[in-house]
C-alpha positions, 0 to 999 in steps of 0.5 A: 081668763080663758080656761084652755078646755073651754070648759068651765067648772061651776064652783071654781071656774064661773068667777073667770067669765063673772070677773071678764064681764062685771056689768054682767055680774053686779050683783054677784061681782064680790063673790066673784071676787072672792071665788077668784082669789080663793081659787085661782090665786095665781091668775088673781094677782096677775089679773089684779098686779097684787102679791096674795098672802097665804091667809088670803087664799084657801089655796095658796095656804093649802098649796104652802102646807103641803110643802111643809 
């Protein structure tokens, strides 16, 4: 879940360290979650073995309309 720069962004990107570490994040692993899911789709299913559909994911579905 490293990001190549070794810079993380703040919104996006915190959910990364939050989802490597979850005794560290307790209180704020669902929002990990979510933040993750949202925003790193592609890591996500990896990550967690699953297929994500669109209206899981902000930018899945954003990724699909610009197809369109």
């Amino acid at each position: 879940l490293k990001v190549e720069s070794g810079w993380y962004e703040e919104d996006c990107d915190w959910c990364l360290v939050a989802i490597a570490y979850p005794d560290l994040f307790v209180k704020d692993y669902a929002q990990a979650l979510d933040t993750f899911k949202n925003w790193h789709p592609d890591r996500y299913e990896k990550w967690f073995g699953v297929t994500l559909k669109p209206e899981e994911s902000y930018l899945k579905r954003r990724q699909l309309e610009n197809k369109i």
